[in-house]
N, CA, C and O atoms as a printed pandas DataFrame, in Angstrom:
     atom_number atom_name residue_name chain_id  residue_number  x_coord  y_coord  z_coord
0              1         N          UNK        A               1   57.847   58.717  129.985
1              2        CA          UNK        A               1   58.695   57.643  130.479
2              3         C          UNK        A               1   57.999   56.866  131.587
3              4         O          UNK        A               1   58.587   56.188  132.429
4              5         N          UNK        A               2   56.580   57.051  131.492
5              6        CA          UNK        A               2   55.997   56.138  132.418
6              7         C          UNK        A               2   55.212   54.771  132.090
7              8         O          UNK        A               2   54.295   54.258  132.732
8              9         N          UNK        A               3   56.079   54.150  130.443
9             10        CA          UNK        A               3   55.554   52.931  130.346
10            11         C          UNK        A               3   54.210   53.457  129.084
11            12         O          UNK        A               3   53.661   52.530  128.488
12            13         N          UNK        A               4   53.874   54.539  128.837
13            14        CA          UNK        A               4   53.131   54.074  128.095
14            15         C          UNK        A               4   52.370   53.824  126.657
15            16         O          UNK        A               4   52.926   54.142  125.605
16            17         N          UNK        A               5   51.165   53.280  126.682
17            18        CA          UNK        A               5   51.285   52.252  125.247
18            19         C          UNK        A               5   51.904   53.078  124.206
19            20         O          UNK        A               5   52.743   52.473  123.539
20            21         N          UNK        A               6   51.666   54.550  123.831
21            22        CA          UNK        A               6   51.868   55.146  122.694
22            23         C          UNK        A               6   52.752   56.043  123.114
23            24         O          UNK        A               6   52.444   57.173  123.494
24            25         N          UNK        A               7   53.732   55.656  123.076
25            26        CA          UNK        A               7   55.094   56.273  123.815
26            27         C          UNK        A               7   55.569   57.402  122.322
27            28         O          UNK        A               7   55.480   56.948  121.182
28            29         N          UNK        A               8   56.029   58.786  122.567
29            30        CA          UNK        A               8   55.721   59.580  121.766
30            31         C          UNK        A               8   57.802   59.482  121.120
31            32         O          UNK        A               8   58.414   59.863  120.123
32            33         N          UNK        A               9   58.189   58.686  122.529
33            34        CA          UNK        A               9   59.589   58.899  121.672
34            35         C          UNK        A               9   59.773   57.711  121.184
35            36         O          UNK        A               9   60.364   57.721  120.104
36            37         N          UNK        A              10   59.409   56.437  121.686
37            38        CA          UNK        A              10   59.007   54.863  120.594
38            39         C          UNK        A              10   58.462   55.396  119.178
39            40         O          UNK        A              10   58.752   54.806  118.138
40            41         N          UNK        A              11   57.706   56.474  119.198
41            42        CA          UNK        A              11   57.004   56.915  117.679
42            43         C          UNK        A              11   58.408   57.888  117.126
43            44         O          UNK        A              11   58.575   57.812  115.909
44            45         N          UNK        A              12   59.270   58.648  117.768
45            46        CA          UNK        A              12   59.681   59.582  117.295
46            47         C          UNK        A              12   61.023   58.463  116.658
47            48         O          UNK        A              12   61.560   58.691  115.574
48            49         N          UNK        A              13   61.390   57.342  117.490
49            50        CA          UNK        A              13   62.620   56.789  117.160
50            51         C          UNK        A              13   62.029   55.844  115.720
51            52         O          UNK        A              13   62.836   55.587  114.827
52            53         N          UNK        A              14   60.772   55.441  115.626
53            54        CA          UNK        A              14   60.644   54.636  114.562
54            55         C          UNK        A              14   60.549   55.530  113.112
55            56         O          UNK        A              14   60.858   55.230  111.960
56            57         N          UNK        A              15   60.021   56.672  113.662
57            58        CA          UNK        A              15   60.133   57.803  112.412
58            59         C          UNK        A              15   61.427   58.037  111.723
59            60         O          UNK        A              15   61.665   57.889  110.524
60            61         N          UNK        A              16   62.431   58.524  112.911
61            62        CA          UNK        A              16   63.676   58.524  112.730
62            63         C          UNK        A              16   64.368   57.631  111.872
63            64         O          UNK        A              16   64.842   58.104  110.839
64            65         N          UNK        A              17   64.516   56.365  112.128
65            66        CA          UNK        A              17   64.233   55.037  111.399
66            67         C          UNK        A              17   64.002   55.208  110.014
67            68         O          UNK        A              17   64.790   55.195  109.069
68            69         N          UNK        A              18   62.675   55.383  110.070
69            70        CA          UNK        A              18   62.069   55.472  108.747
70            71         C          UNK        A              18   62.775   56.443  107.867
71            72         O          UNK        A              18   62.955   56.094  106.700
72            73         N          UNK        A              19   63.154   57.480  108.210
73            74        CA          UNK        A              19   63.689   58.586  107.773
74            75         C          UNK        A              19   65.026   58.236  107.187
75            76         O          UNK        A              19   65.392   58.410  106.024
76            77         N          UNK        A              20   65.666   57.735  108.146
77            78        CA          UNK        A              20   66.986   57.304  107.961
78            79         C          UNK        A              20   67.290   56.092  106.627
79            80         O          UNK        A              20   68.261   55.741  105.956
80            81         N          UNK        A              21   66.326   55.855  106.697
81            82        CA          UNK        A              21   65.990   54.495  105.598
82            83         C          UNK        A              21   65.677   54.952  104.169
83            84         O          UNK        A              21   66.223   54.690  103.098
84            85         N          UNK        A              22   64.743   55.632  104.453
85            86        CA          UNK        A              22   64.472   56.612  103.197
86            87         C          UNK        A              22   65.593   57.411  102.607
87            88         O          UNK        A              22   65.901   57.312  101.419
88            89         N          UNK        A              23   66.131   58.119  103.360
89            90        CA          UNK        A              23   67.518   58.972  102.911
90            91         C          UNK        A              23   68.037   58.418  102.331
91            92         O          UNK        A              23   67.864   58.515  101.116
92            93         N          UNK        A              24   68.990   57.500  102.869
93            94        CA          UNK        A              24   69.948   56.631  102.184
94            95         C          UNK        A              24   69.520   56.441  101.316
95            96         O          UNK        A              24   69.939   57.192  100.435
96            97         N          UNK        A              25   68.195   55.168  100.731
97            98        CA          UNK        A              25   67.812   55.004   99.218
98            99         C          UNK        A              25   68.047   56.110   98.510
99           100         O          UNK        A              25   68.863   55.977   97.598
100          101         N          UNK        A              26   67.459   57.402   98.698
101          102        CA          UNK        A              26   67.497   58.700   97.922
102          103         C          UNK        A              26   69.134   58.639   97.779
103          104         O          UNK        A              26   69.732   58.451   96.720
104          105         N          UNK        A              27   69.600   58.794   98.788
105          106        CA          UNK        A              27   70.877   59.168   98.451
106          107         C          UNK        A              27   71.969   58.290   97.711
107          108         O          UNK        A              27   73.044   58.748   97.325
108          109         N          UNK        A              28   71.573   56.994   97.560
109          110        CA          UNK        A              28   71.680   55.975   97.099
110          111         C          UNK        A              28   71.186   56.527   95.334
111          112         O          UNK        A              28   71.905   56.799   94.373
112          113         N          UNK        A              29   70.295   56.527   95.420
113          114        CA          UNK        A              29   69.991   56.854   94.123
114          115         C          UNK        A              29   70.644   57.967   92.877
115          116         O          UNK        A              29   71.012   57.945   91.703
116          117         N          UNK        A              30   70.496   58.905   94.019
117          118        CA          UNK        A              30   71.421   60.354   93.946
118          119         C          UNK        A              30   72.671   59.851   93.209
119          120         O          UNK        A              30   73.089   60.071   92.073
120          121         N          UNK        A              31   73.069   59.206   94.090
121          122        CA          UNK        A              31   75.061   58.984   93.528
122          123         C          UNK        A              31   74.898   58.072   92.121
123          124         O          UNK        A              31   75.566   58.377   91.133
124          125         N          UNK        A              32   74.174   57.187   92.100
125          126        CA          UNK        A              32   73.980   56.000   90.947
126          127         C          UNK        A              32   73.266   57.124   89.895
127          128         O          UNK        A              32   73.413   56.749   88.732
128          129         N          UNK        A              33   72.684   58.141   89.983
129          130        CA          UNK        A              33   72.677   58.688   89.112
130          131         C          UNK        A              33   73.274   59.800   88.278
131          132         O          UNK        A              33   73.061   60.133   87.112
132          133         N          UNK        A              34   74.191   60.345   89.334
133          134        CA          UNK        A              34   74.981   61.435   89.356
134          135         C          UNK        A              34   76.543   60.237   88.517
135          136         O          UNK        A              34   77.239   60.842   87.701
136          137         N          UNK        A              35   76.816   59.144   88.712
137          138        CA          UNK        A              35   77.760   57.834   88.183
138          139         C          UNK        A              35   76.845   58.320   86.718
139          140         O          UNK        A              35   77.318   59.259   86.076
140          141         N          UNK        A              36   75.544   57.665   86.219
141          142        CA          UNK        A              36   75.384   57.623   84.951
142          143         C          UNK        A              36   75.843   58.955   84.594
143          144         O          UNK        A              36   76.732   58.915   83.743
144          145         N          UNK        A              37   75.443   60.387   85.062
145          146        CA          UNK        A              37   75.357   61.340   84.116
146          147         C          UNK        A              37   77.014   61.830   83.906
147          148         O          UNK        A              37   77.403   62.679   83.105
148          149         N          UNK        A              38   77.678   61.207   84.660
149          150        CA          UNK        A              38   79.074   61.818   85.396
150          151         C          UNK        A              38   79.645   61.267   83.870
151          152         O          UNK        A              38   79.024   60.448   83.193
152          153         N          UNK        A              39   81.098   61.952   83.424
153          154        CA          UNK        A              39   82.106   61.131   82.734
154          155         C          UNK        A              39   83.391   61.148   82.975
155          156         O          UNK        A              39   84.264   60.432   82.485
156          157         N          UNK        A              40   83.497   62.149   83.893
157          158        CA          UNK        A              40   84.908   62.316   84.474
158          159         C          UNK        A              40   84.482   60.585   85.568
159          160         O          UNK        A              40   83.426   60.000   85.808
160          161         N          UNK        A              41   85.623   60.383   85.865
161          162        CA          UNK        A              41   86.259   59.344   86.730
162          163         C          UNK        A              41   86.485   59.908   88.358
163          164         O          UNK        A              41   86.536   58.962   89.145
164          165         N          UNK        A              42   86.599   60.970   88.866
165          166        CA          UNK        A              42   86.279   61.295   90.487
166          167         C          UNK        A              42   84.511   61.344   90.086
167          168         O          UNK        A              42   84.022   61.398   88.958
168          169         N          UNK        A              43   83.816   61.307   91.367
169          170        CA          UNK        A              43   82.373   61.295   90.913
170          171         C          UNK        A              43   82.324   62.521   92.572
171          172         O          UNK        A              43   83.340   62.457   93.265
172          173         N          UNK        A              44   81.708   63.056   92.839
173          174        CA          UNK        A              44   81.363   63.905   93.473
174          175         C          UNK        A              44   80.575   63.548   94.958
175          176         O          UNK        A              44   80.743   64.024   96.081
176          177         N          UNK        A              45   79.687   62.548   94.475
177          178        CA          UNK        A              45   79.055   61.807   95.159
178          179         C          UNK        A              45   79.940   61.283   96.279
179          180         O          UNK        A              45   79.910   61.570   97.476
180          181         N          UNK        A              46   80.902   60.272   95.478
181          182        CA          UNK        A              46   81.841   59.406   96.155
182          183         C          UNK        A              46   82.430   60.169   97.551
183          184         O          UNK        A              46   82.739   59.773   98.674
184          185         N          UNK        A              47   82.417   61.477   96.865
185          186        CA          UNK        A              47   83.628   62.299   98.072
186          187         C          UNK        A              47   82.769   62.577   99.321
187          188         O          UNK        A              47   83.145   62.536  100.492
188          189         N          UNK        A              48   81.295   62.925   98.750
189          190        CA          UNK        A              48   80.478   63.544  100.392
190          191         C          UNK        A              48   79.972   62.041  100.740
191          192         O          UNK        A              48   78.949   62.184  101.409
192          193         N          UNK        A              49   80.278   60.542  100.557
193          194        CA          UNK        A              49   80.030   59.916  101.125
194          195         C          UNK        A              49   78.412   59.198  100.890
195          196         O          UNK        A              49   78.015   58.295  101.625
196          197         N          UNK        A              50   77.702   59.681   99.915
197          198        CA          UNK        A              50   76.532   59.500   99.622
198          199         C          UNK        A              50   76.187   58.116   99.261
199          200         O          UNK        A              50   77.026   57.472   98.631
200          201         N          UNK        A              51   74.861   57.471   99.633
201          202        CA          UNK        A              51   74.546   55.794   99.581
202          203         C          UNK        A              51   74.849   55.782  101.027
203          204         O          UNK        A              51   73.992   55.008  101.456
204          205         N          UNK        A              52   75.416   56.098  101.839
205          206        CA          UNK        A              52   75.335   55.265  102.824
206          207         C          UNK        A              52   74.622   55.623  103.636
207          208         O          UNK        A              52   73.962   56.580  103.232
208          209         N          UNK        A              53   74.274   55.182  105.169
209          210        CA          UNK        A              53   73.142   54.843  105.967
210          211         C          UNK        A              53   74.152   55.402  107.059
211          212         O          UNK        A              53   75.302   55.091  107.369
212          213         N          UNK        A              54   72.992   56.628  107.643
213          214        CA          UNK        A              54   73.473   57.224  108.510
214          215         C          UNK        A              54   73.714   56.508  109.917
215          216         O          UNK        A              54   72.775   55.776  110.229
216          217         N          UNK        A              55   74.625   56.551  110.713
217          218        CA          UNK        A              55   75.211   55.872  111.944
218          219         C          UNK        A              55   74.373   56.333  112.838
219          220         O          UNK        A              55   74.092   57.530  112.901
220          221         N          UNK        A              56   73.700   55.101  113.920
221          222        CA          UNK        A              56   72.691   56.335  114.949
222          223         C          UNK        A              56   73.078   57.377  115.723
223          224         O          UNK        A              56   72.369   58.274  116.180
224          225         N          UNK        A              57   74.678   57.145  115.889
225          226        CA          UNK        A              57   75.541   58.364  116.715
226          227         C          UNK        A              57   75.231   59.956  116.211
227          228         O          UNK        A              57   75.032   60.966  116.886
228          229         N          UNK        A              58   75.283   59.716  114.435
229          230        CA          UNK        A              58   74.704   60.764  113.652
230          231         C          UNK        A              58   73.270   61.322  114.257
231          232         O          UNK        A              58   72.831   62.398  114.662
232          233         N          UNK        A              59   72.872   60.187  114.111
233          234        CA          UNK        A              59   71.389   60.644  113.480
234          235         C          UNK        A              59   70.433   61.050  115.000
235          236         O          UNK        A              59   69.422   61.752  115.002
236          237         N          UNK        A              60   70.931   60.543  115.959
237          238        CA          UNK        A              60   70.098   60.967  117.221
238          239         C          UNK        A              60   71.071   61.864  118.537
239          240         O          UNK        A              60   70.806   61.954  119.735
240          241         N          UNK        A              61   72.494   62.562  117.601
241          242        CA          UNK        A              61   73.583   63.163  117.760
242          243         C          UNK        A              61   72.949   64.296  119.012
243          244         O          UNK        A              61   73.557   64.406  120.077
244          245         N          UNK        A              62   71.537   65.186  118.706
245          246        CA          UNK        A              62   71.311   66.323  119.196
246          247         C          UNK        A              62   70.046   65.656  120.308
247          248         O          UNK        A              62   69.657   66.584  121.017
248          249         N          UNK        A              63   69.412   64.519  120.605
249          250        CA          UNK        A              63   68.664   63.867  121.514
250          251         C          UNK        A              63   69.609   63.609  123.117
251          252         O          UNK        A              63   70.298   62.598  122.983
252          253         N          UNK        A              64   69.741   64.064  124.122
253          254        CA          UNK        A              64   69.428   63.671  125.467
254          255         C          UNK        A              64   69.738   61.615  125.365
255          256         O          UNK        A              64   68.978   60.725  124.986
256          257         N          UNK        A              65   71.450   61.551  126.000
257          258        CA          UNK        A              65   71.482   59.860  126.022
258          259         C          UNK        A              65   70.511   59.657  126.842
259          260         O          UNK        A              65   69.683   59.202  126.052
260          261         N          UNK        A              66   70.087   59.661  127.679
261          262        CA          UNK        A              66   69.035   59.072  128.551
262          263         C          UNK        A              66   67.978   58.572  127.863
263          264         O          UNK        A              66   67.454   57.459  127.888
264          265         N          UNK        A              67   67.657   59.912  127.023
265          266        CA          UNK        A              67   66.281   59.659  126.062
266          267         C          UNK        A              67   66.352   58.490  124.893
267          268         O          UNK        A              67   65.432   57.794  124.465
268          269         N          UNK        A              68   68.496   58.513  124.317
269          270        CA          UNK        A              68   68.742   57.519  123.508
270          271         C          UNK        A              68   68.145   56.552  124.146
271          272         O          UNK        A              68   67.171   55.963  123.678
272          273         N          UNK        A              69   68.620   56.315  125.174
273          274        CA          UNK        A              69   68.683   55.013  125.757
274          275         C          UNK        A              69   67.543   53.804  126.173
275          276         O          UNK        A              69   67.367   52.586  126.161
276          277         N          UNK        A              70   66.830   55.267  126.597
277          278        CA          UNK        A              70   65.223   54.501  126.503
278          279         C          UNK        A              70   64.761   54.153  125.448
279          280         O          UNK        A              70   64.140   53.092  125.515
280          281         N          UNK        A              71   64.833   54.844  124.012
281          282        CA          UNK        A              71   64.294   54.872  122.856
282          283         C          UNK        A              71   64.819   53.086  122.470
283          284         O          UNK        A              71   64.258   52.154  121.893
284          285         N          UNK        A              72   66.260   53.273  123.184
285          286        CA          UNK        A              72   66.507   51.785  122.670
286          287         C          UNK        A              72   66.072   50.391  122.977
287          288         O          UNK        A              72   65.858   49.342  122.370
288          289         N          UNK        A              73   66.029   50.976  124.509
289          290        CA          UNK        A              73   65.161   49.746  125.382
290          291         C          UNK        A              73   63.682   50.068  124.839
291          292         O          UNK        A              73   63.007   49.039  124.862
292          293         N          UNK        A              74   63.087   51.004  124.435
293          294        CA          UNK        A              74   61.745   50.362  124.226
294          295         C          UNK        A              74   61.959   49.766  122.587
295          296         O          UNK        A              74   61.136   48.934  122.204
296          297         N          UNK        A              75   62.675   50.046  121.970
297          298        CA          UNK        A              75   62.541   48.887  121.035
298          299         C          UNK        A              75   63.113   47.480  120.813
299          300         O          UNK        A              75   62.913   46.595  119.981
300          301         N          UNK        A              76   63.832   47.611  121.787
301          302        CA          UNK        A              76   64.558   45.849  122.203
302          303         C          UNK        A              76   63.101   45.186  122.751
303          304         O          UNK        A              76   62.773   44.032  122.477
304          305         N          UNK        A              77   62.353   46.025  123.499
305          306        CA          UNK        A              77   61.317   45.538  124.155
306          307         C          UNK        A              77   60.153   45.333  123.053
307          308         O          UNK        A              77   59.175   44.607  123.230
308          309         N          UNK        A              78   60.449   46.191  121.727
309          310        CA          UNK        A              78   58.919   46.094  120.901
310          311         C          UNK        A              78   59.450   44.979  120.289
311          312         O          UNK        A              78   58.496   44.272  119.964
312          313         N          UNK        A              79   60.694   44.366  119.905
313          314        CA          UNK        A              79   61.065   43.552  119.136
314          315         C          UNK        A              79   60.721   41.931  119.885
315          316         O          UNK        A              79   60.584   40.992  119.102
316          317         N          UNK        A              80   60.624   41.730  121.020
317          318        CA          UNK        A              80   60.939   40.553  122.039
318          319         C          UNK        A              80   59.225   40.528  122.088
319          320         O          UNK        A              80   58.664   39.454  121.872
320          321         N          UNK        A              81   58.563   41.536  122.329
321          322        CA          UNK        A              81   57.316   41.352  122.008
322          323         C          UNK        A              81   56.736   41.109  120.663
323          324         O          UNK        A              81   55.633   40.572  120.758
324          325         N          UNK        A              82   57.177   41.363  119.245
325          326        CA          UNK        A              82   56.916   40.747  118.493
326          327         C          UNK        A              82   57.565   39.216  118.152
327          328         O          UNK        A              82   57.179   38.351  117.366
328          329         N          UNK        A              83   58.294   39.243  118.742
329          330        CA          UNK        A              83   58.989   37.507  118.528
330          331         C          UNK        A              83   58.021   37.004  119.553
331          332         O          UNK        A              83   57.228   36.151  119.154
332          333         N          UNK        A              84   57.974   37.236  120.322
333          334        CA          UNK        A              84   57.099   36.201  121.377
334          335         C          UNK        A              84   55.771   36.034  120.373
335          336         O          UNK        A              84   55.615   34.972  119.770
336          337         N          UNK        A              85   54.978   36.958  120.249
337          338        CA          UNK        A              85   53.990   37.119  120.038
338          339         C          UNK        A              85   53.616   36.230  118.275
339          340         O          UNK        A              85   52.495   35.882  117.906
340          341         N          UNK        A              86   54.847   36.068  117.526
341          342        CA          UNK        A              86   54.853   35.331  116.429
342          343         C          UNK        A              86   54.925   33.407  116.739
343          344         O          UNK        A              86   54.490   32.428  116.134
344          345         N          UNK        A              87   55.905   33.674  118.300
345          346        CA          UNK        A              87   56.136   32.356  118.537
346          347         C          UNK        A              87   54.785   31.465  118.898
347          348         O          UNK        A              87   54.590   30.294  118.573
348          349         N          UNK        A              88   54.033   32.202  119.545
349          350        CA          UNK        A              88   52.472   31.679  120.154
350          351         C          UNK        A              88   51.711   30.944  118.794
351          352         O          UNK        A              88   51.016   29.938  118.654
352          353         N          UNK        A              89   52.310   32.172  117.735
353          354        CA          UNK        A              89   50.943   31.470  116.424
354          355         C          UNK        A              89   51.438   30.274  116.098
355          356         O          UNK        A              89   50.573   29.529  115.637
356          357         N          UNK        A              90   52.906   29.640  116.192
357          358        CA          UNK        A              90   53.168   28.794  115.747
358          359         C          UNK        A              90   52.854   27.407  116.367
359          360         O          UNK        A              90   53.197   26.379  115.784
């Protein structure tokens, strides 16, 4: 938390991210396929909620808010640095 460049929880929150992104498709997939093979009319899927995209409350549930919190400010901060940094080329 002292600012720097390769900040290990900026890496851990974009993983997270990534993770979270990935799931869903899978799980996304999961249910749309579990629909084709299904013929009954309740689908199984439907009930545990599957396809959707985990809430960050979920997903960073067992992380230290403090640590949320930074994780968030450094990516408000990676984002404002890539907008700036797109605005220059233009």
């Amino acid at each position: 938390m002292s600012g720097c460049v390769n900040c290990v929880w900026e890496r851990f929150c974009e993983e997270m991210d990534e993770w979270a992104a990935a799931n869903a498709e899978a799980q996304k997939r999961l249910a749309e396929k579990g629909q084709a093979d299904s013929t009954s009319s309740t689908d199984a899927s439907t009930k545990d909620g599957l396809g959707e995209r985990m809430d960050e409350d979920a997903l960073y549930r067992d992380v230290p808010v403090g640590i949320r919190e930074f994780m968030k400010h450094g990516k408000r901060l990676k984002e404002q640095r890539k907008k700036m940094s797109t605005q220059q080329r233009i």
